[in-house]
C-alpha positions in Angstrom: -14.8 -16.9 15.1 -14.0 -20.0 12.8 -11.7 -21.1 10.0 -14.0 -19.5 7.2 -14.6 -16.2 9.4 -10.6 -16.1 9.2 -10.1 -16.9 5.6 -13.4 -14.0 4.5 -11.3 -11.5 6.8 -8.4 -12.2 4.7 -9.8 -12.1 1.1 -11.7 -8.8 2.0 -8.3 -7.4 2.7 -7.1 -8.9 -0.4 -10.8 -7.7 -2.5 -11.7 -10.6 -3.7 -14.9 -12.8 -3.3 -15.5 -14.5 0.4 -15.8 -18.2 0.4 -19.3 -20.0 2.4 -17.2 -22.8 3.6 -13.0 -23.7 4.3 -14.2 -27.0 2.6 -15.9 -25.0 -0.8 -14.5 -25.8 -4.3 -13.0 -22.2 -4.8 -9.6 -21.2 -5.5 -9.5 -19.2 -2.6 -10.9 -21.8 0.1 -8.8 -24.2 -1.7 -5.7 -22.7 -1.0 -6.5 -21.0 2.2 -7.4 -24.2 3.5 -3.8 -25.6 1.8 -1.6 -23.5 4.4 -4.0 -22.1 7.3 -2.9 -25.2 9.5 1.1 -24.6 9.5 0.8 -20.8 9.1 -1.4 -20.7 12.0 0.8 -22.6 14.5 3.8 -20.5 13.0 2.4 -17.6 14.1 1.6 -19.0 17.9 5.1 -20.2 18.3 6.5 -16.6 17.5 5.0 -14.9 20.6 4.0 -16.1 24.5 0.7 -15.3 23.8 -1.7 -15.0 26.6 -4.6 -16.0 25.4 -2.5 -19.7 24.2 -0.7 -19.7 27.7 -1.1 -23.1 29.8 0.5 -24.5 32.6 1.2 -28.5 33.6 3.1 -30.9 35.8 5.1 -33.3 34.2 6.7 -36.8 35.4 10.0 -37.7 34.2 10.8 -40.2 31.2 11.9 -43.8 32.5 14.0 -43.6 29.3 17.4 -41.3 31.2 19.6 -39.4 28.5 22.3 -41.5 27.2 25.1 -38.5 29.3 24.8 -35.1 30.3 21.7 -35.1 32.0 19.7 -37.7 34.7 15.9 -36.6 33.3 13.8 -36.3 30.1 10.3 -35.1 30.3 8.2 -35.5 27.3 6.7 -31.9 26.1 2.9 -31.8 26.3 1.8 -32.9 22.5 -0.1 -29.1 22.0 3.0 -27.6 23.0 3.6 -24.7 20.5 6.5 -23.2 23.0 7.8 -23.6 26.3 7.6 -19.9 28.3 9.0 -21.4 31.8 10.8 -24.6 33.5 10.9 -24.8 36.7 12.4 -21.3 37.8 13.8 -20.4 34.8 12.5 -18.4 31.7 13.7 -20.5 28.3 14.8 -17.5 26.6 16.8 -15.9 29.5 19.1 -18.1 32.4 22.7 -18.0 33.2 24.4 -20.2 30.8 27.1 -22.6 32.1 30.5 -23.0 30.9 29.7 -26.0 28.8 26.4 -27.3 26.8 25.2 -29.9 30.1 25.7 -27.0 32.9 23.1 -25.0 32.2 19.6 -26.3 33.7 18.0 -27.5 30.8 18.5 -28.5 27.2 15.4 -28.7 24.8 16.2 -31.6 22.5 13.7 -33.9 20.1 10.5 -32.9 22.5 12.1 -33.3 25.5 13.2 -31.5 28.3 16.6 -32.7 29.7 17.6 -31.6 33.3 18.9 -32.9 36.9 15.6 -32.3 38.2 13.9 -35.3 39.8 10.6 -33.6 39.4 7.5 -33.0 38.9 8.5 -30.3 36.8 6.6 -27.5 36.6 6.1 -25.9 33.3 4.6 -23.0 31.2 3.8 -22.8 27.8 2.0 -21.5 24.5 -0.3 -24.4 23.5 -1.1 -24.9 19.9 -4.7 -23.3 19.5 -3.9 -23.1 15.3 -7.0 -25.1 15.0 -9.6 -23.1 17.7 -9.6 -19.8 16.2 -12.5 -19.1 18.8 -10.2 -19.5 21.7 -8.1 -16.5 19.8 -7.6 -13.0 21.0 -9.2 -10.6 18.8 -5.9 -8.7 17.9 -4.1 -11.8 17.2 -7.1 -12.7 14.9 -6.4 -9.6 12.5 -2.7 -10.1 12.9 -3.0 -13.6 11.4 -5.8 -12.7 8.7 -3.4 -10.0 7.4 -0.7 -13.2 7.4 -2.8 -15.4 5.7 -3.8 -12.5 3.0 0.6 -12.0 2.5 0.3 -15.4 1.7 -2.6 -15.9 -0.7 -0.8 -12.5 -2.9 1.8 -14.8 -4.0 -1.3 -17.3 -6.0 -4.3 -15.7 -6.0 -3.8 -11.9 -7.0 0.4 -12.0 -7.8 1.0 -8.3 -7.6 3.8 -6.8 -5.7 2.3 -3.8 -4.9 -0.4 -5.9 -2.9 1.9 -8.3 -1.0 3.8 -5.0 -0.3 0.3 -3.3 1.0 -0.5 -6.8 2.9 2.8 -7.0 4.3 2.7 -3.7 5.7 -0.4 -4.1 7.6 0.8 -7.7 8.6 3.6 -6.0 10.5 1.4 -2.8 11.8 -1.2 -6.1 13.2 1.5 -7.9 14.9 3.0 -4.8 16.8 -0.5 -4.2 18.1 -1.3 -8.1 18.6 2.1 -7.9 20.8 1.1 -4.9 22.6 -1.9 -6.0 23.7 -0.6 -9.4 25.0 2.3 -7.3 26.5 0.2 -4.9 28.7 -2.1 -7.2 30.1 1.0 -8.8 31.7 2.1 -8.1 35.3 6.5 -6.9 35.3 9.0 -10.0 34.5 12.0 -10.3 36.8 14.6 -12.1 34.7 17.3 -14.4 35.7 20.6 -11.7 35.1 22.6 -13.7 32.4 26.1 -14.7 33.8 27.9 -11.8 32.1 26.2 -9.1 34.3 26.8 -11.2 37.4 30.2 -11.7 37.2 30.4 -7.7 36.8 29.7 -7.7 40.4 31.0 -10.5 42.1 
Protein backbone atom coordinates (compact mmCIF):
# COMPACT_ATOMS: atom_id res chain seq x y z
CA UNK A 1 0.00 0.00 0.00
CA UNK A 2 1.19 3.61 -0.93
CA UNK A 3 -0.01 7.24 -1.16
CA UNK A 4 -1.64 6.62 -4.75
CA UNK A 5 -3.14 3.12 -3.59
CA UNK A 6 -4.83 5.38 -0.88
CA UNK A 7 -5.99 8.25 -2.89
CA UNK A 8 -7.51 5.46 -6.04
CA UNK A 9 -9.33 3.75 -2.91
CA UNK A 10 -10.79 7.04 -2.11
CA UNK A 11 -11.99 8.30 -5.65
CA UNK A 12 -13.56 4.84 -6.37
CA UNK A 13 -15.71 5.49 -3.37
CA UNK A 14 -16.27 8.87 -4.54
CA UNK A 15 -16.72 7.34 -8.75
CA UNK A 16 -14.54 9.30 -10.25
CA UNK A 17 -11.33 8.54 -12.37
CA UNK A 18 -8.09 7.01 -10.34
CA UNK A 19 -5.00 8.98 -10.63
CA UNK A 20 -1.35 6.87 -11.88
CA UNK A 21 0.63 8.98 -9.58
CA UNK A 22 0.12 11.45 -6.01
CA UNK A 23 2.53 13.62 -8.09
CA UNK A 24 0.06 13.61 -11.62
CA UNK A 25 -1.39 16.96 -12.89
CA UNK A 26 -5.10 15.94 -12.12
CA UNK A 27 -7.54 17.66 -10.05
CA UNK A 28 -7.98 14.86 -7.99
CA UNK A 29 -4.15 13.99 -7.25
CA UNK A 30 -3.76 17.61 -6.91
CA UNK A 31 -5.77 18.03 -4.13
CA UNK A 32 -5.51 14.69 -2.53
CA UNK A 33 -1.97 15.33 -2.40
CA UNK A 34 -2.94 19.12 -0.94
CA UNK A 35 -4.37 17.54 2.46
CA UNK A 36 -3.32 13.67 2.73
CA UNK A 37 -0.27 14.76 4.90
CA UNK A 38 -2.31 16.58 7.95
CA UNK A 39 -5.39 14.50 7.52
CA UNK A 40 -3.40 11.45 7.78
CA UNK A 41 -1.60 12.29 11.12
CA UNK A 42 -5.13 13.68 12.33
CA UNK A 43 -6.46 10.49 12.02
CA UNK A 44 -3.30 8.62 13.99
CA UNK A 45 -3.56 11.01 16.85
CA UNK A 46 -7.29 10.14 17.43
CA UNK A 47 -6.76 6.50 18.42
CA UNK A 48 -3.79 4.33 20.25
CA UNK A 49 -3.40 2.42 17.33
CA UNK A 50 -1.53 -0.76 17.47
CA UNK A 51 -0.12 -1.10 14.49
CA UNK A 52 1.57 3.01 15.15
CA UNK A 53 2.40 1.90 18.86
CA UNK A 54 6.26 2.39 19.97
CA UNK A 55 8.04 2.46 23.02
CA UNK A 56 11.39 4.52 24.12
CA UNK A 57 13.61 5.62 27.00
CA UNK A 58 14.13 9.12 27.32
CA UNK A 59 16.90 11.34 29.27
CA UNK A 60 15.80 14.40 30.97
CA UNK A 61 16.19 18.06 29.40
CA UNK A 62 19.29 19.99 31.16
CA UNK A 63 16.93 22.89 30.50
CA UNK A 64 14.56 22.33 34.30
CA UNK A 65 11.00 24.03 34.21
CA UNK A 66 11.11 27.61 35.25
CA UNK A 67 8.56 26.12 38.81
CA UNK A 68 6.28 23.37 39.25
CA UNK A 69 8.29 20.66 38.13
CA UNK A 70 12.30 19.41 38.50
CA UNK A 71 12.28 17.58 34.75
CA UNK A 72 11.38 18.11 30.97
CA UNK A 73 11.90 15.37 28.55
CA UNK A 74 11.67 16.23 25.02
CA UNK A 75 8.83 14.07 23.17
CA UNK A 76 10.29 11.71 20.43
CA UNK A 77 9.93 14.02 17.07
CA UNK A 78 7.38 11.09 15.36
CA UNK A 79 5.36 11.32 18.39
CA UNK A 80 1.68 11.48 17.22
CA UNK A 81 0.46 10.77 21.00
CA UNK A 82 1.74 9.74 24.16
CA UNK A 83 -0.34 6.30 25.43
CA UNK A 84 1.89 5.81 28.78
CA UNK A 85 4.59 7.63 31.19
CA UNK A 86 6.14 5.88 33.43
CA UNK A 87 3.09 4.01 35.38
CA UNK A 88 0.56 6.10 34.34
CA UNK A 89 -1.94 6.09 31.34
CA UNK A 90 -2.18 9.91 29.94
CA UNK A 91 -5.75 9.85 29.69
CA UNK A 92 -6.58 8.26 33.07
CA UNK A 93 -4.38 9.13 36.67
CA UNK A 94 -5.47 10.57 39.97
CA UNK A 95 -5.43 14.18 39.59
CA UNK A 96 -3.97 16.29 42.37
CA UNK A 97 -5.45 19.17 44.09
CA UNK A 98 -3.60 21.64 42.06
CA UNK A 99 -2.16 21.84 38.23
CA UNK A 100 1.80 20.73 39.55
CA UNK A 101 0.55 17.62 41.79
CA UNK A 102 -0.44 15.45 39.42
CA UNK A 103 2.67 13.35 37.84
CA UNK A 104 2.97 14.87 34.71
CA UNK A 105 2.01 17.94 32.67
CA UNK A 106 2.32 17.78 28.71
CA UNK A 107 3.41 21.23 27.74
CA UNK A 108 5.18 22.63 24.26
CA UNK A 109 6.55 18.90 23.50
CA UNK A 110 7.61 18.17 26.66
CA UNK A 111 6.96 16.09 29.43
CA UNK A 112 7.24 17.79 32.83
CA UNK A 113 7.57 15.56 36.02
CA UNK A 114 9.71 14.93 39.36
CA UNK A 115 11.02 11.88 37.83
CA UNK A 116 14.86 11.82 37.57
CA UNK A 117 14.49 9.24 34.91
CA UNK A 118 14.97 7.44 32.33
CA UNK A 119 11.49 7.65 31.66
CA UNK A 120 9.92 5.16 30.19
CA UNK A 121 7.32 5.85 27.60
CA UNK A 122 4.61 4.67 25.12
CA UNK A 123 3.27 6.10 22.21
CA UNK A 124 1.50 6.34 18.70
CA UNK A 125 4.28 7.38 16.28
CA UNK A 126 3.41 9.34 13.29
CA UNK A 127 3.32 6.67 10.35
CA UNK A 128 0.97 9.48 8.11
CA UNK A 129 3.67 9.18 5.56
CA UNK A 130 4.15 4.90 5.54
CA UNK A 131 0.85 3.93 4.54
CA UNK A 132 2.56 0.33 4.13
CA UNK A 133 3.22 0.09 7.79
CA UNK A 134 -0.82 0.71 8.10
CA UNK A 135 -3.33 -1.79 9.31
CA UNK A 136 -5.61 -2.80 6.75
CA UNK A 137 -8.84 -1.55 8.56
CA UNK A 138 -7.33 1.69 9.46
CA UNK A 139 -6.49 1.92 5.65
CA UNK A 140 -10.25 1.92 4.57
CA UNK A 141 -11.11 4.00 7.60
CA UNK A 142 -8.82 6.81 6.32
CA UNK A 143 -9.66 6.33 2.43
CA UNK A 144 -13.31 6.91 3.43
CA UNK A 145 -11.72 10.23 5.31
CA UNK A 146 -9.92 11.38 2.54
CA UNK A 147 -13.15 10.77 0.09
CA UNK A 148 -15.35 13.18 3.05
CA UNK A 149 -12.87 15.51 2.18
CA UNK A 150 -12.41 15.58 -1.56
CA UNK A 151 -16.81 15.96 -1.63
CA UNK A 152 -16.47 19.37 -0.51
CA UNK A 153 -14.04 20.31 -4.17
CA UNK A 154 -14.26 17.68 -6.41
CA UNK A 155 -17.99 16.39 -6.62
CA UNK A 156 -19.79 19.22 -4.08
CA UNK A 157 -23.01 17.30 -3.42
CA UNK A 158 -24.44 16.83 -0.04
CA UNK A 159 -25.93 13.79 -0.56
CA UNK A 160 -22.31 12.33 -1.32
CA UNK A 161 -20.40 13.88 1.63
CA UNK A 162 -23.58 12.52 3.65
CA UNK A 163 -22.99 8.82 1.91
CA UNK A 164 -19.09 9.33 2.56
CA UNK A 165 -19.53 10.37 5.90
CA UNK A 166 -21.52 7.56 6.85
CA UNK A 167 -19.15 5.00 5.86
CA UNK A 168 -16.28 7.10 7.32
CA UNK A 169 -17.97 6.62 10.71
CA UNK A 170 -19.15 2.71 10.04
CA UNK A 171 -14.80 2.33 8.97
CA UNK A 172 -13.67 3.87 12.01
CA UNK A 173 -15.87 1.75 14.49
CA UNK A 174 -14.47 -1.25 12.85
CA UNK A 175 -10.79 0.19 12.48
CA UNK A 176 -11.29 0.75 16.46
CA UNK A 177 -12.59 -2.70 16.93
CA UNK A 178 -10.04 -4.34 15.44
CA UNK A 179 -7.20 -2.46 17.33
CA UNK A 180 -9.34 -2.94 20.48
CA UNK A 181 -9.50 -6.82 20.39
CA UNK A 182 -6.15 -7.58 19.59
CA UNK A 183 -5.34 -5.83 22.98
CA UNK A 184 -4.76 -7.83 26.18
CA UNK A 185 -7.47 -6.11 29.49
CA UNK A 186 -6.18 -2.47 30.80
CA UNK A 187 -6.11 -1.98 34.58
CA UNK A 188 -6.51 1.76 35.04
CA UNK A 189 -5.31 3.94 37.63
CA UNK A 190 -9.03 4.56 39.67
CA UNK A 191 -9.28 8.49 39.44
CA UNK A 192 -9.21 10.09 42.89
CA UNK A 193 -13.02 10.48 43.18
CA UNK A 194 -13.56 6.67 43.34
CA UNK A 195 -10.74 6.39 45.88
CA UNK A 196 -11.76 8.65 48.25
CA UNK A 197 -15.28 6.65 48.20
CA UNK A 198 -13.45 4.12 50.09
CA UNK A 199 -10.88 5.40 52.19
Amino acid sequence: MDRTTVINRACVKLGIPTIASDDDQSEQARKAKLIFDTLAAAEIRKQAWSFAMTRDILAYNVAAPVYGYLYAYDQPTDCARIVTIGDYYVFNYGRGSTVDDAPYQLETKKILTNDAGPLKIRYVKDLSATPSAWDPCFFEAFACALAVELTYTLQKVAQKRNDMKADYKDAIREAKRCNAIEQPPQNYAEEGYIVSRFA
